[in-house]
C-alpha positions as CSV (number, residue, x, y, z in Angstrom):
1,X,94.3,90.0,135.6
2,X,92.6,92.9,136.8
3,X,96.1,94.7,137.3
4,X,97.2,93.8,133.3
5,X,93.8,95.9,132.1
6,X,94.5,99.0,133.9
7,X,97.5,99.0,132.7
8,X,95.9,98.6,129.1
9,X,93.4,100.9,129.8
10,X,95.7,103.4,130.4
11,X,97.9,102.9,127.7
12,X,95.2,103.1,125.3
13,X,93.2,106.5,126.8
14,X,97.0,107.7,126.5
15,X,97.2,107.0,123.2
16,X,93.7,107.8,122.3
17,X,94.7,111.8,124.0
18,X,98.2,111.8,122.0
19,X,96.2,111.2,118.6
20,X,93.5,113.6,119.7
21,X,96.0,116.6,121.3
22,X,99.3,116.3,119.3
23,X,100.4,118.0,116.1
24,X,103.7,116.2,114.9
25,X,103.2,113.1,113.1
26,X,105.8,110.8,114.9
27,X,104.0,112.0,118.2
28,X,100.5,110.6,116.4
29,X,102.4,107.5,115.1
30,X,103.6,106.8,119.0
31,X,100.1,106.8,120.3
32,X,98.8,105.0,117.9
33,X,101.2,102.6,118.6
34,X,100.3,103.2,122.2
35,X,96.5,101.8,121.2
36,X,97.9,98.9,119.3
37,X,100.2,97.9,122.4
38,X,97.1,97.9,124.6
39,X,95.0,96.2,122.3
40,X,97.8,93.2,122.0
41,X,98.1,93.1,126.1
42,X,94.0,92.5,125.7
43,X,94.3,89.9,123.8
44,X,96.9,87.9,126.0
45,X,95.1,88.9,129.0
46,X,91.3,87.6,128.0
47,X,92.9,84.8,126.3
48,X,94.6,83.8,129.6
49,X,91.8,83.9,131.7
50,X,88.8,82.7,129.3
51,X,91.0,79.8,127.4
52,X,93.7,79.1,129.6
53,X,94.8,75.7,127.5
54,X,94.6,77.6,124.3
55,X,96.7,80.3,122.8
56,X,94.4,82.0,120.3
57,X,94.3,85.3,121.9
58,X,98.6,85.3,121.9
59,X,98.2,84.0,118.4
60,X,96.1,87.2,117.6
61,X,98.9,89.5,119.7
62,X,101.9,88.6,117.5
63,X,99.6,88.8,114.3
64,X,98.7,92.2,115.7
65,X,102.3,93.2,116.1
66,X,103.4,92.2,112.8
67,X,100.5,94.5,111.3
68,X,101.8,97.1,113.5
69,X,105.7,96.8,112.5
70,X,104.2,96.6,108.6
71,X,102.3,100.2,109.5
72,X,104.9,101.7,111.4
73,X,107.1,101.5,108.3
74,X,104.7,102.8,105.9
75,X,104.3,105.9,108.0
76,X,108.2,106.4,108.9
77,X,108.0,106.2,105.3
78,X,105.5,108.9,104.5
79,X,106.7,111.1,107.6
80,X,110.3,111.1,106.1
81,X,108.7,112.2,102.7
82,X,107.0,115.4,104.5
83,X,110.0,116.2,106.4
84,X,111.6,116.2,103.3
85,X,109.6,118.4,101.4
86,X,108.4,121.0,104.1
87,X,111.3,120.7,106.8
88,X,109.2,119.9,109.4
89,X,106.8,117.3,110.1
90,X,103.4,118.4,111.1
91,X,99.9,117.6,110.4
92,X,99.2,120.9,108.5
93,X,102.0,120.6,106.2
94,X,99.9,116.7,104.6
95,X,97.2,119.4,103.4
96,X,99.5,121.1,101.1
97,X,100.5,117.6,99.7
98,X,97.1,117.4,97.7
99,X,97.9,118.4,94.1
């Protein structure tokens, strides 16, 4: 169990530090990602060792990466749209969107 968290835990610092530190939006929509992945592993792992005959916390992990697939298209979506229009797709360039 113990071995399952540090590997979430460091998933989700990484992602946290990608959001934080990167510039480029796909870069910001992979660690976020990163933090929803970690979250999910969570979930199977507490659910595992607090209600081993249930399956709550898996139930909550595939709910979690439907949401995630739903977002992940919205924001290829939006990211395409900025490429589009600017040629390259940074974080700077979303300021000039405002009308």
């Amino acid at each position: 169990m113990i071995g399952f968290q540090i590997v979430s835990l460091i998933m989700f610092f990484a992602g946290i530090y990608g959001f934080f530190t990167r510039r480029n939006l796909i870069m910001i929509l992979i660690s976020v990602e990163l933090i929803l992945n970690a979250v999910d592993i969570n979930f199977a792992v507490f659910n595992r060792y607090l209600y081993p005959d249930q399956m709550e916390g898996l139930f909550f992990a595939l709910f979690g990466i439907a949401i995630a697939a739903c977002e992940t298209a919205v924001a290829i979506a939006i990211i395409i749209n900025v490429y589009r229009n600017f040629g390259n797709a940074d974080v700077d360039n979303i300021k000039h969107l405002k009308g």
